[in-house]
N, C-alpha and C positions, 0 to 999 in steps of 0.2 A: 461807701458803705461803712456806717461806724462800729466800732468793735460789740457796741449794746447790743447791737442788731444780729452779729453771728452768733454773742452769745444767746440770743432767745431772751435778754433780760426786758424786765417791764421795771421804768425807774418810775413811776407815776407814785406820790405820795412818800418817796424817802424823806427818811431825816438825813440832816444833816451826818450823825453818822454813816445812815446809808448810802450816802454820795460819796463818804469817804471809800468807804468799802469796795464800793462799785468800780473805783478808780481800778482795784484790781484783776488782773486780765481771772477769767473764768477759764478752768480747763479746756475747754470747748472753743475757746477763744483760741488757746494754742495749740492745742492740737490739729484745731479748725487749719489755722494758717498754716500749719506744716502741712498736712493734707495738701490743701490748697497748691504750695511751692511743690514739694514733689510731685503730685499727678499731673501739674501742667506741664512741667521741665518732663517728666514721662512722655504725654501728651504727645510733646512739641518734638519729639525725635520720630514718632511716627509717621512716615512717607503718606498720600493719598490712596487710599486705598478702599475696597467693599463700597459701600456708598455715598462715600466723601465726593467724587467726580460729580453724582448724580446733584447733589445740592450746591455743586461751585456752581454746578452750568446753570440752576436757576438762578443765584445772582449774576451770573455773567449774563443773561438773555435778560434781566432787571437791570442791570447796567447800562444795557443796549437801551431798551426801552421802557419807563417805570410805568406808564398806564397802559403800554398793550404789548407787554412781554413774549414772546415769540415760545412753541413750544420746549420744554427745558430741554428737549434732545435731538427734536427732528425739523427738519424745514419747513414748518407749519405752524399756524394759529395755536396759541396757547391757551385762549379765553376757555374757562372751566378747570385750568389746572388746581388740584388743592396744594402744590407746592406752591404756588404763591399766596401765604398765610401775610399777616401783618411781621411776622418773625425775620419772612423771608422780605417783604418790600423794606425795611427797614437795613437790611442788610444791601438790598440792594442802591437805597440812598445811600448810604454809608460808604458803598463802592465807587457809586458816581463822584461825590464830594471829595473823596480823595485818590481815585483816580489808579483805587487797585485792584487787582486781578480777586476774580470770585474764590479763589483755589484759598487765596491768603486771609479775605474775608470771611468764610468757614473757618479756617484754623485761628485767628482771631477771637470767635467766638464761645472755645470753648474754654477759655478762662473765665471770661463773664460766664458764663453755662454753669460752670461748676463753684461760683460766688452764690449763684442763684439758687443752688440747688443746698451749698450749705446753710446759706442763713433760713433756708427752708425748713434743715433738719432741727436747726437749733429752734428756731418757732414750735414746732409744730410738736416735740418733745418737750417742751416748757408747758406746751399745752397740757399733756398729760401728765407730767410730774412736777416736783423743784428738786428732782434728785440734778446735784451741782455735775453727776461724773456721766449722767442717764446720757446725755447728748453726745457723748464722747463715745458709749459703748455703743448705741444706736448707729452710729457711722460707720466704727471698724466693723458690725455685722452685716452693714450695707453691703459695704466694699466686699468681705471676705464670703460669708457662710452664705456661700450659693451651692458648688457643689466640686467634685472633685473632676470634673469633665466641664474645657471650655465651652459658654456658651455667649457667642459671641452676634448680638444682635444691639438692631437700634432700641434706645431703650428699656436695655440690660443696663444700671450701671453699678456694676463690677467692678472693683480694681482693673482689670486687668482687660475688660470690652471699653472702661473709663479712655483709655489712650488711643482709641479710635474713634467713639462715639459721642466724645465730650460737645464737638460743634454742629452736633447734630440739631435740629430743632423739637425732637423728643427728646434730650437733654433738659432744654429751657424751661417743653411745658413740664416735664417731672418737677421742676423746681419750684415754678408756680404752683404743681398741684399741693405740694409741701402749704405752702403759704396759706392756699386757699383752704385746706385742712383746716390748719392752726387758728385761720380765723374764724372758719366754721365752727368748733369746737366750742371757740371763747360766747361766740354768741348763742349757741345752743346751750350755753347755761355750766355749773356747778352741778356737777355728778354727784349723788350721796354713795356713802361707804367710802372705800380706799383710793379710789379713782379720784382725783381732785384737777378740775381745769383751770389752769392758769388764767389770771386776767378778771373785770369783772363777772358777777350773776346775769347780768342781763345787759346789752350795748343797744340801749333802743334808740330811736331813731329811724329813717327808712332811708339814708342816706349811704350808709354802710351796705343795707342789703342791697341796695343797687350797684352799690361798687365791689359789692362782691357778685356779684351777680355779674357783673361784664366781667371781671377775673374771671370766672368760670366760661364768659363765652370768649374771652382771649384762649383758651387753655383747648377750646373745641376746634377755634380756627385753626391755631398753629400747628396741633396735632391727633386730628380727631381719635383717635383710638385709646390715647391715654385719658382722652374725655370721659370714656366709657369707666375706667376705674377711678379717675376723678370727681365723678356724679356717685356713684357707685359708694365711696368715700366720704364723699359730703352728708349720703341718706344717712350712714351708719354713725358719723357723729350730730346729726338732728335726733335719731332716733333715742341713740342713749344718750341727748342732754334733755329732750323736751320732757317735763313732768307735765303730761295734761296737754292737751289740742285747745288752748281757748282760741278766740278769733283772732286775735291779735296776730298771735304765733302765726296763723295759717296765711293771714294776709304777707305775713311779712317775708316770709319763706319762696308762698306766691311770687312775690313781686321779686326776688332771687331768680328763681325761675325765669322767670317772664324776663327779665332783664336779659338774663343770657342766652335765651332762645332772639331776643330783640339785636344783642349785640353781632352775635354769629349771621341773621339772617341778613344784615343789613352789610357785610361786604362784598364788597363788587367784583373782587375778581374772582370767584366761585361759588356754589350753591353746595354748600357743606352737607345739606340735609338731602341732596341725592347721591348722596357717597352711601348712606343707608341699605340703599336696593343696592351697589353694584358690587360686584362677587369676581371681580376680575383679578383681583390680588389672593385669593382664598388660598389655592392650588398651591404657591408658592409658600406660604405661610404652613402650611400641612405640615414641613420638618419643625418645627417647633414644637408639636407634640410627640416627636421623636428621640426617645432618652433623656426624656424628662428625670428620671430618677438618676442617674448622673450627673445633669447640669443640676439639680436642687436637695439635692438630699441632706446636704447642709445644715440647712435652713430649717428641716424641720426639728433641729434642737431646742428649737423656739412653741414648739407643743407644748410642753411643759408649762410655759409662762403664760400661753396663751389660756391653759386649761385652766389654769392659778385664777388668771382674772374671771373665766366666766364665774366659776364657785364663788368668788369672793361679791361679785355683782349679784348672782344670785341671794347669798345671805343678806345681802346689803337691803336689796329689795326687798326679802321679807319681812326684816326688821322694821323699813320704814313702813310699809303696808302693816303691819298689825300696830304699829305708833299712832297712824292716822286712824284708824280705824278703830281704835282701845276696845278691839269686842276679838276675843280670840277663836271665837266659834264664829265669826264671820273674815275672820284672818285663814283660818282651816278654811273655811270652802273657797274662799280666794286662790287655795293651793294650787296644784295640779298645770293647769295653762298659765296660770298666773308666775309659779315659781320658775315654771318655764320662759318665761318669754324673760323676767327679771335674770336669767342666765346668759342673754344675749343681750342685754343693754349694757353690754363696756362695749366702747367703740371698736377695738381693734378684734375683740371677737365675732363682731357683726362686720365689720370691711372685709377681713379673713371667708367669712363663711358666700356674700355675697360677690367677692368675686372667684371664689371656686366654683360658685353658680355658672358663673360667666362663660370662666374658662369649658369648665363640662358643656354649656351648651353650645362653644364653638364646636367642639370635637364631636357633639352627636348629631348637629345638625348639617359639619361641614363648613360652617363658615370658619375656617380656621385661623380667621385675621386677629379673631378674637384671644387666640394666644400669643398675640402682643401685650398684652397685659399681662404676664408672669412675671415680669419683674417686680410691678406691683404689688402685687400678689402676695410675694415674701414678706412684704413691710411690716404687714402688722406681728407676723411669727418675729422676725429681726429687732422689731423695737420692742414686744413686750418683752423678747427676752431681756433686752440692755435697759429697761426700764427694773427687771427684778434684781439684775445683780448690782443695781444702782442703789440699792438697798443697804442702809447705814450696819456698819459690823457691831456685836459678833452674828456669823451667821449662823443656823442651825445646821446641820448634817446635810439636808436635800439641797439646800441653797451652796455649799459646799461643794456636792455634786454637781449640780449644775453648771457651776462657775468650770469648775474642771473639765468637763465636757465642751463646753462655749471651748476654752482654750484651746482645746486638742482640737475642735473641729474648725476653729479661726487656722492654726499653724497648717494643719489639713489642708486647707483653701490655698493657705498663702503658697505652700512648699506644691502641691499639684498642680497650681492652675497659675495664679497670679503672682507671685515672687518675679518672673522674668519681665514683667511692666515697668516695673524698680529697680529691680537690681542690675547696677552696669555691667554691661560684660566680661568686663577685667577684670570685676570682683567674683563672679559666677563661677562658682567650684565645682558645679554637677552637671550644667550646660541646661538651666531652666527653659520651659518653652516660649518663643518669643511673639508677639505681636506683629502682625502680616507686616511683609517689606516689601509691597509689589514695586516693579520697576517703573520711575518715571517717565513722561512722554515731550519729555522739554525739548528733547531732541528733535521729535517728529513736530509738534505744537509751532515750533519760528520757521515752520515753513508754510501753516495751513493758517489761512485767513479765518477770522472772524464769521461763523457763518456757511464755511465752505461742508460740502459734506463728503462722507467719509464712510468707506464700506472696509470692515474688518471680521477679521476671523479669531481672534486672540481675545479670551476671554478678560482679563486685564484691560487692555486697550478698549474693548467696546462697554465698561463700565468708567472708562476712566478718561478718555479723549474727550468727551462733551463737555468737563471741567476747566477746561483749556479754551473754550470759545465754539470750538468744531460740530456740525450736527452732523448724526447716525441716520445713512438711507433708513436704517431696523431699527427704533430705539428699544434699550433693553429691558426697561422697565415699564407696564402698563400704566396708564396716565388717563384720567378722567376726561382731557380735550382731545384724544383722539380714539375714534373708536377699534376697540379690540379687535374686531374683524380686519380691519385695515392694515394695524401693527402685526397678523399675522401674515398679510399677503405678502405685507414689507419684507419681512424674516425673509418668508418663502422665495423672495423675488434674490434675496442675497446670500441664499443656498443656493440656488440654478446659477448665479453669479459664478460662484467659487467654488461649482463643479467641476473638476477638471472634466471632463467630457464636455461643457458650455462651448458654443461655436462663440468666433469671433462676433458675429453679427447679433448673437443673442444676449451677447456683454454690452455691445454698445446700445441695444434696446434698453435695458436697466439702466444703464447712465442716463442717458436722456429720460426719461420716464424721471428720475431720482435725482439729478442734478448733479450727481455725483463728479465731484472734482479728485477726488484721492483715493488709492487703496494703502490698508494698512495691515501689512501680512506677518502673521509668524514664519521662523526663518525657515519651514517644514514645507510653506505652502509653495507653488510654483507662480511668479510672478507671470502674469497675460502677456503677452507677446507685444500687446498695442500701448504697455505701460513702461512708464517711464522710470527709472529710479532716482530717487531724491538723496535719500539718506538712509543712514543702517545703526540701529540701536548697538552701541559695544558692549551692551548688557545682557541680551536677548537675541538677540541677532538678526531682531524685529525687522521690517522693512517697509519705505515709504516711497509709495510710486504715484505718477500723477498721472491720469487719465482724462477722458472729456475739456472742455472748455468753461464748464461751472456755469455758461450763463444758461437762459431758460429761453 
């Protein structure tokens, strides 16, 4: 990746002085790469944990087998899983070819993950601006002004959710969506007024909007839900680049569409488009909209910037409308809807507004999945802000303020929530809060085959043993190739399992029914009489005992 590229620079048409110039690293460029070394060296101290396990064991069952994957957690048929994206078969070539463990493959990942995600930010900020320092401020706002309560989810990326969730493959498509933005932007045209988009007035052609057009249906496989403010993102910079619907525009847009509804439908190892109807994930997502005003409250410092642009889009809009028009009695009755709707054509006040859309109608219809997309959400408050105080000095008074404010509420961020990602702990002078250390299972893992399955009680271990090779009688997570009614009998069958009152004979029913080769107990639980002990975590005081015969 060249350095042009994280800066966001377009060298198309320098002079010769320009190339000299260019030679020069851009702020963004260094800062970028500090960024970069830090939160991976962060990153990479991070143990396995939340739902790191859940995506080893899909490269590990890709490793096993790349065109009929076995399910990521249980002893079952995979066909329909949406964890197998192109993200994920990719990874799991990458595993096969060199011949390493899925655990290490993930964590691999989220160096590239977070490459992808800056030369993202630096695109797609060049779009909006040529402030040299915008892409700089845009980042630490990412990173910090979210809110003074962790919230630590896929697809949060936060400083401080960044050192868990970087090998995520909602890391990736964030990245992409970055991209896909920037290019949308540039082809949606020259903003009039202060909004200015980097890059040509117009990239025509219909070669581009196809290839963005599969961008966008890469961005749906790998991570449906970020799709949702991905599309969501693209309307809002067509809308405020297009002057005019002529046919051209709509064919071309179309065919955008249409490509990426072509690319998505056409993978084979899931039907992306009946993820739509299923509500099986909802319930669990519901804490998301739970103290919401502690994880974001940050963020909304970025009101101010945002309200800045609609006013300034709005004037802008009237200006050109009475220009075109040169009749100022037909510029007046133009007013009203008109001056309105020219309020909402700056991109990041229309992305802003339609995905609070989103979110609200997760939360009053229930589908709560839809508060996945808060991270998103923040973007456009986060970068108008770093776009205004990117604004060449002197500043006037409010702009003053602001900047004041951004700092107090970035050091805010950093000192409550996120400082303990970075800061080593020999340096740590107030004992910051640190990023999950669940205990590993390498211990228990060289003893259990490939494949073998495994009934546990310890929350840790049944999020985190299927990363390792081993499938869950229960798996923990709902998954599109098996159905939910099923996944609960499973639960239910290894509740009566590891009921102490369970007769002998009613255990060894579940084993066979399950295939169950191992239990995996925390050290509270009382090991079955007919099990055998293997090993004992010197961590936990976990324990590994081997039951049944594993075969069928």
């Amino acid at each position: 990746m060249s350095a042009d590229l994280l800066a966001g620079r377009d060298l198309r048409g320098a002079t010769a002085l320009g190339r000299a110039r260019s030679r020069r690293p851009s702020p963004y460029l260094v800062c970028g790469a500090l960024f970069w070394l830090v939160t991976t060296l962060a990153y990479w101290r991070v143990p396995m944990c939340c739902d790191f396990g859940q995506h080893a064991a899909v490269v590990e069952r890709l490793r096993a087998s790349l065109l009929h994957p076995a399910h990521p957690m249980a002893d079952l048929p995979g066909t329909g899983s949406p964890y197998y994206s192109p993200y994920a078969v990719a990874q799991g070539a990458f595993a096969r070819l060199t011949g390493l463990p899925g655990r290490e493959v993930v964590k691999l990942g989220g160096p590239l993950n977070l490459l992808v995600v800056l030369t993202g930010i630096g695109r797609l900020v060049r779009v909006l601006t040529p402030r040299r320092w915008a892409p700089v401020f845009a980042l630490l706002a990412m990173a910090l002004l979210w809110g003074t309560e962790r919230a630590w989810w896929s697809g949060y990326l936060a400083l401080m959710s960044m050192t868990g969730n970087l090998g995520y493959p909602s890391a990736f498509a964030i990245g992409l969506t970055f991209w896909a933005w920037a290019l949308t932007g540039r082809r949606a045209g020259t903003a009039e007024g202060p909004v200015r988009y980097a890059g040509p007035r117009r990239l025509r052609g219909f070669g581009g909007y196809v290839g963005l057009g599969a961008l966008y249906g890469l961005i749906l496989l790998v991570h449906p839900i970020t799709s949702v403010a991905a599309v969501l993102g693209a309307a809002a910079f067509v809308a405020a680049g297009q002057r005019g619907w002529r046919a051209g525009a709509v064919v071309r847009w179309a065919l955008t569409g249409v490509t990426a509804l072509l690319v998505a439908g056409c993978w084979p190892y899931f039907d992306v488009f009946a993820l739509a109807g299923d509500d099986s994930v909802d319930a669990m997502h519901e804490r998301l909209y739970e103290g919401m005003p502690g994880h974001f409250w940050l963020a909304l410092l970025g009101l101010p910037a945002l309200w800045l642009r609609a006013r300034r889009a709005g004037r802008a809009g009237r200006t050109g409308e009475t220009g075109r028009t040169g009749e100022a009695g037909r510029g007046a009755r133009a007013g009203g809807a008109g001056r309105l709707w020219h309020r909402w054509r700056d991109p990041l006040v229309l992305m802003f507004t339609l995905d609070c859309l989103a979110v609200a109608y997760g939360w009053f219809s229930g589908h709560y999945t839809y508060g996945r997309i808060l991270g998103l959400t923040l973007v456009p408050l986060q970068f108008a802000l770093a776009v205004e105080l990117a604004a060449p000095r002197p500043w006037p008074v409010w702009r003053r303020a602001l900047g004041t404010a951004a700092a107090a509420g970035a050091a805010a961020g950093f000192l409550t929530v996120h400082a303990g990602a970075v800061v080593p702990r020999a340096l740590d002078p107030v004992g910051f809060d640190r990023p999950p250390h669940w205990p590993t299972y390498e211990w228990a893992a060289r003893h259990i085959a490939p494949g073998e399955v495994v009934v546990t009680d310890g929350y840790y271990a049944v999020h985190s043993i299927a990363g390792y090779g081993a499938n869950l009688a229960a798996p923990a997570w709902p998954d599109a190739s098996l159905d939910e009614r099923e996944r609960m009998r499973r639960l239910a069958a290894v509740r009566a399992y590891l009921d102490p009152a369970s007769t002998r004979t009613e255990r060894a029913a579940v084993v066979r029914r399950y295939h169950v080769r191992w239990l995996l107990l925390t050290r509270w639980r009382k090991v079955p009489e007919e099990a055998v002990v293997v090993a004992r975590s010197p961590r936990t005081g976990e324990v590994l005992a081997r039951v049944g015969g594993g075969g069928r």
